[in-house]
C-alpha positions as CSV (number, residue, x, y, z in Angstrom):
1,X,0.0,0.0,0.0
2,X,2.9,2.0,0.8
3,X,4.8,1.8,-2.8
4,X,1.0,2.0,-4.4
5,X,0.9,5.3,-2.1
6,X,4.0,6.8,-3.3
7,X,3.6,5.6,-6.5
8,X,0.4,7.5,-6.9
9,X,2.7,10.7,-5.2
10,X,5.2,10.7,-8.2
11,X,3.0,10.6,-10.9
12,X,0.6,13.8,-9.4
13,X,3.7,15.4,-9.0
14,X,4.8,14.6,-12.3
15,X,1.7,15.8,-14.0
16,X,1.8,19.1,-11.9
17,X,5.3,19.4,-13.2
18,X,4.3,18.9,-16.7
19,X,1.4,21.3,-16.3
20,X,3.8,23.9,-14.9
21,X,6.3,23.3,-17.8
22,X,3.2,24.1,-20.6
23,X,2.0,27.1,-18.9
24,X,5.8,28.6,-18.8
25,X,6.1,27.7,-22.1
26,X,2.6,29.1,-23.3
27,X,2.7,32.2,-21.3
28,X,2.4,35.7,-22.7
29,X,5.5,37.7,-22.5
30,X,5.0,40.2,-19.1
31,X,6.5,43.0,-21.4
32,X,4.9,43.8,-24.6
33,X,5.6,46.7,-26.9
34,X,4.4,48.6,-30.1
35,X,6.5,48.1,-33.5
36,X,5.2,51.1,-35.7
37,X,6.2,50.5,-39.7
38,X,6.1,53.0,-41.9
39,X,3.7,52.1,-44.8
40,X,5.4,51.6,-48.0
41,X,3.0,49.0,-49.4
42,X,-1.0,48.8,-48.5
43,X,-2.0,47.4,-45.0
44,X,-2.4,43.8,-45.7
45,X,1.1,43.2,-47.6
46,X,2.4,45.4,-44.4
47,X,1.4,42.7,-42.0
48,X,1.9,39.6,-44.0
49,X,5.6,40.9,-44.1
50,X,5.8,42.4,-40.6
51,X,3.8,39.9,-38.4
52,X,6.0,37.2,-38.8
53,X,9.2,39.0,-37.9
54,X,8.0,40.6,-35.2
55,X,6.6,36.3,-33.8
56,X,10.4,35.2,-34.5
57,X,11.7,38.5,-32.5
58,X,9.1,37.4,-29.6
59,X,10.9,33.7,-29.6
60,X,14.1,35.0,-29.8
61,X,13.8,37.7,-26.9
62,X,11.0,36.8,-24.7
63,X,9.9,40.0,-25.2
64,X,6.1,41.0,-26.7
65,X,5.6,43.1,-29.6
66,X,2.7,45.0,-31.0
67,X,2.3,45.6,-34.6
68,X,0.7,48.9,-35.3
69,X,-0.1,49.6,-38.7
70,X,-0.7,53.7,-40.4
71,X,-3.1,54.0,-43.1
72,X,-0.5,56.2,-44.6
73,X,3.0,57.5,-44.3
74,X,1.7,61.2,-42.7
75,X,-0.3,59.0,-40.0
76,X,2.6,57.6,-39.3
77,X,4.7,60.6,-39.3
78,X,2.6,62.3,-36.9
79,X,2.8,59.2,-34.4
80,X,6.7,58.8,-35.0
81,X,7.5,62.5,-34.3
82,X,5.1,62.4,-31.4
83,X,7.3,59.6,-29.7
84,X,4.4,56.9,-29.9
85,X,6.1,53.9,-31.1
86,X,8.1,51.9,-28.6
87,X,10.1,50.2,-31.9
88,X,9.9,51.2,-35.4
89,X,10.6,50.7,-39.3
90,X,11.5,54.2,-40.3
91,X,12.4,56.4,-42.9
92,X,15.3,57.8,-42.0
93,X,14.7,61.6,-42.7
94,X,11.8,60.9,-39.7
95,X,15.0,59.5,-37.8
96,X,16.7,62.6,-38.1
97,X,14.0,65.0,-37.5
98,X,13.5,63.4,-33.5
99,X,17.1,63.4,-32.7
100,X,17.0,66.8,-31.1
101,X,13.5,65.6,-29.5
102,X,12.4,62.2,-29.3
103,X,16.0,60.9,-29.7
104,X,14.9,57.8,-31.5
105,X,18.0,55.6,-31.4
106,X,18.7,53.4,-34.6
107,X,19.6,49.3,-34.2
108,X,19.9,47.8,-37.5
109,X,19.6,48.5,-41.1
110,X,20.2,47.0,-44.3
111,X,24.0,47.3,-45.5
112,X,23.8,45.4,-48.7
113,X,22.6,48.6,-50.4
114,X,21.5,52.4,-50.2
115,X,17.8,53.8,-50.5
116,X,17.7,55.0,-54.5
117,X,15.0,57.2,-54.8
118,X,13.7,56.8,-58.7
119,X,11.6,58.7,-60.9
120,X,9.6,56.3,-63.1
121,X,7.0,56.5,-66.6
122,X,4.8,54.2,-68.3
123,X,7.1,51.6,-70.8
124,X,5.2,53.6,-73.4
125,X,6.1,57.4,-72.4
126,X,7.8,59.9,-74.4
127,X,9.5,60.8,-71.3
128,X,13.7,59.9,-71.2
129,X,14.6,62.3,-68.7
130,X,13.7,64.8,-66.0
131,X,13.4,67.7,-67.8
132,X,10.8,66.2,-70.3
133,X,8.4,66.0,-66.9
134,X,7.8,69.7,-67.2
135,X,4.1,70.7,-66.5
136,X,3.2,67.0,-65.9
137,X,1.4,65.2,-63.2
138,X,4.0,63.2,-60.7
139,X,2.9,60.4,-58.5
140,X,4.4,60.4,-54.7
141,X,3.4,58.2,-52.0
142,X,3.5,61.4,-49.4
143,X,5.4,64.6,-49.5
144,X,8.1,63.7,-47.4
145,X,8.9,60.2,-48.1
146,X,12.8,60.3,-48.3
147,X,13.8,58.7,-50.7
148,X,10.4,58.9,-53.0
149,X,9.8,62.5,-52.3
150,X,12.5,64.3,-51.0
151,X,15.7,63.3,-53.0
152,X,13.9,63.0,-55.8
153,X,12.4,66.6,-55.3
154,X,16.3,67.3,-55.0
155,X,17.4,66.6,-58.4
156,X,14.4,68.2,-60.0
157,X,16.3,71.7,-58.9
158,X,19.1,70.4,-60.1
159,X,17.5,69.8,-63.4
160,X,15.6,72.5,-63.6
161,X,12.3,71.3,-63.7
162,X,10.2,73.5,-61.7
163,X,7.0,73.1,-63.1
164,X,4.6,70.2,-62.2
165,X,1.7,68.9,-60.6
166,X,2.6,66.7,-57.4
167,X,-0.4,63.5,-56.9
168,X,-0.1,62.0,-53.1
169,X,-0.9,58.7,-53.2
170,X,-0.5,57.4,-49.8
171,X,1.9,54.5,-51.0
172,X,5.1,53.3,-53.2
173,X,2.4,50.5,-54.5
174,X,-0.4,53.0,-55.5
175,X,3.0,55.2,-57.5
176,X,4.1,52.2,-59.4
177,X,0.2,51.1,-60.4
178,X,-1.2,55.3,-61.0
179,X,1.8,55.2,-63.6
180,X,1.2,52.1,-65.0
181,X,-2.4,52.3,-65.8
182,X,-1.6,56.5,-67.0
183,X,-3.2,57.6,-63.7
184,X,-0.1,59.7,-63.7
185,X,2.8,61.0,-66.1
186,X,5.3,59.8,-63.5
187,X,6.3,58.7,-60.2
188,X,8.0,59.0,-57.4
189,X,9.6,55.7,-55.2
190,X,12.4,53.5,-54.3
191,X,14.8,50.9,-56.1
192,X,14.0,48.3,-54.0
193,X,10.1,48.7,-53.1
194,X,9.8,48.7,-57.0
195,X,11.9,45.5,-57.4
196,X,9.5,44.4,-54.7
197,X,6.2,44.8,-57.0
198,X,4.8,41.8,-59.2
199,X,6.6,41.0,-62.7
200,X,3.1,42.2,-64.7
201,X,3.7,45.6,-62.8
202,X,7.5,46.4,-63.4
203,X,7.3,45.5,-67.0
204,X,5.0,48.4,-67.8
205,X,6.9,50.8,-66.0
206,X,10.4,52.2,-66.3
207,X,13.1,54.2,-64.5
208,X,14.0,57.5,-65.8
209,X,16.2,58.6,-62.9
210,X,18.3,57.4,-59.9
211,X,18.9,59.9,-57.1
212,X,21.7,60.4,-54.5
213,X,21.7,57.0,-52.7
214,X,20.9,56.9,-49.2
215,X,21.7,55.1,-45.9
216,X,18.7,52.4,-45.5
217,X,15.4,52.4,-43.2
218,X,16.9,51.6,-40.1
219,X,15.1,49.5,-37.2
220,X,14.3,52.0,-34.3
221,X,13.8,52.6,-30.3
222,X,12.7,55.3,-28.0
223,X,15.0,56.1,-25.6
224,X,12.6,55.1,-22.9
225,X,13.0,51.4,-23.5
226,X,15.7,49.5,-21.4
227,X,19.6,49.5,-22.8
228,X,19.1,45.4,-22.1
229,X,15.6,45.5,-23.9
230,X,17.5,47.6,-26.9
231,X,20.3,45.1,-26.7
232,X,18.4,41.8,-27.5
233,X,16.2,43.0,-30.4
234,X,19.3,44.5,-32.2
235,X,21.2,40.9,-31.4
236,X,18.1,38.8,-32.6
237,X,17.6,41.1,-36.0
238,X,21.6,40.8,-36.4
239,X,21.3,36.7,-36.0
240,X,18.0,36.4,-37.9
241,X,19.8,37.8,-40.7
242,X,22.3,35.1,-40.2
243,X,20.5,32.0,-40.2
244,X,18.5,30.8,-43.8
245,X,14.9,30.8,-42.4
246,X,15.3,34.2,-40.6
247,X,17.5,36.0,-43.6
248,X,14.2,34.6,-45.5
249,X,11.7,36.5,-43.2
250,X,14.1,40.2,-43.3
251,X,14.3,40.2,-47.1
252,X,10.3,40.4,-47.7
253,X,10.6,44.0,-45.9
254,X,13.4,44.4,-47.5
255,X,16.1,43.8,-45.1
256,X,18.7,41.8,-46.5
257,X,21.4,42.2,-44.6
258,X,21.0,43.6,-41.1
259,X,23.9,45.4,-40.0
260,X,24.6,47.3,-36.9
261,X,24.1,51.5,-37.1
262,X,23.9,54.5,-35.2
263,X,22.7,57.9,-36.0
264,X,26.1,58.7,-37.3
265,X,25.2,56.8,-40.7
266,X,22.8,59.5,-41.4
267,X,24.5,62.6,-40.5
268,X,24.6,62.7,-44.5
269,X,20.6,63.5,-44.5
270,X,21.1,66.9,-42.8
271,X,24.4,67.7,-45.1
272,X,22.6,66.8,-48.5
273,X,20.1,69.7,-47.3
274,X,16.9,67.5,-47.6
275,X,14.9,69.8,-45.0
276,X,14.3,72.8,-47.2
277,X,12.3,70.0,-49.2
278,X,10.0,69.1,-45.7
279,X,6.7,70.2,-46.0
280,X,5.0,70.8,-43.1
281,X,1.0,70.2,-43.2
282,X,-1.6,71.7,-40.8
283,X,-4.3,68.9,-41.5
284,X,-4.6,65.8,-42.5
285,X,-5.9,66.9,-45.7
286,X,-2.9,68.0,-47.4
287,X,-1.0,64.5,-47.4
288,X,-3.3,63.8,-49.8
């Protein structure tokens, strides 16, 4: 009776265990923050890209994260300067504009490449260069999208067109179609987010300029998070992008190879004089 007794002991003791062991494993993270991303493409390509980065980042630091998507880049803006996001996918002209206030510290970013704003036209177009584009009307996903907007608003001074029609679009995807289907006589984006875009679209579009490259969208946090909460997420990005399935996961943002950075990468931002290109809006209205 006594062996049948103790018998009886070990296994409620090893079910309790076993119980205790699920739960740990299953339990929510204590800590959970918000991941803002900037919205290059529409909503539901935004979280099929961005949900299952931020589930490895959970597994690989314990930590909780909140995907919180902007209906457009000036909705995101406005949060970003405001200090709302805990982490966040930026453009990096945002980055710059918090350093005096926010003081958003940059983790990781892509070092394979730069950000190559473009200028592109219908395969069809008469259009071979910038100057051709005078009095026409130019697709941009918002006014001060870095790479889409501002750099490429850059070189239009440079080329001395002066005179055109600017159409905000709320997204790189909605530049790439409104030129494609001759919703627009051109359009502002980005190398890679245009690389990005299905075969059918590329092939009815083509690239008539290449701006100043640029230091990439880097991966973000507000100075009020903990230096050891900082530290993981930049070491899990860092070995995500070292092992197959997680280099795999980074490249559908497109980050294909995370590299370490700080905000002294994009000191060049401020020297290539992108401000006087900023434009401020009092409503929501005039993003559009």
């Amino acid at each position: 009776m006594e062996i049948s007794h103790r018998g009886q002991l070990i296994r409620q003791l090893l079910i309790l265990s076993c119980l205790v062991l699920s739960h740990t494993a299953t339990a929510k993270p204590q800590v959970v923050y918000n991941f803002g991303v900037v919205p290059q493409f529409e909503s539901r390509v935004l979280f099929s890209i961005w949900q299952p980065v931020l589930k490895e980042l959970e597994k690989r630091t314990g930590l909780g994260f909140r995907l919180v998507g902007s209906p457009k880049i000036p909705v995101f803006e406005k949060s970003f300067l405001a200090g709302k996001f805990d982490f966040a996918y930026t453009n990096p002209f945002h980055l710059t504009l918090t350093e005096d206030s926010q003081g958003y510290i940059p983790l990781v970013r892509d070092g394979s490449r730069m950000l190559q704003g473009v200028i592109v036209v219908r395969d069809d177009s008469p259009y071979q260069q910038l100057a051709d584009l005078q009095n026409s009307v130019i697709a941009f996903p918002s006014p001060n999208a870095l790479g889409a907007s501002l750099a490429t608003r850059a070189s239009f001074n440079k080329s001395g067109l002066t005179s055109y029609t600017p159409k905000y679009v709320q997204t790189h995807s909605s530049v790439y179609l409104h030129v494609a289907t001759g919703l627009a006589d051109a359009g502002g984006g980005v190398l890679s987010t245009l690389q990005a875009r299905p075969e059918s679209v590329q092939q009815r579009i083509r690239v008539i300029h290449s701006a100043t490259g640029i230091p990439t969208h880097p991966v973000c946090v507000h100075p009020r998070i903990p230096p050891a909460h900082r530290q993981k997420v930049q070491q899990a990005l860092l070995e995500m992008s070292r092992s197959a399935e997680g280099k795999k996961l980074l490249a559908r943002i497109p980050l294909y190879d995370a590299v370490q950075t700080d905000m002294t990468t994009y000191r060049m931002i401020r020297e290539q004089g992108y401000a006087r290109y900023y434009i401020k809006r009092s409503n929501e209205r005039d993003s559009r």
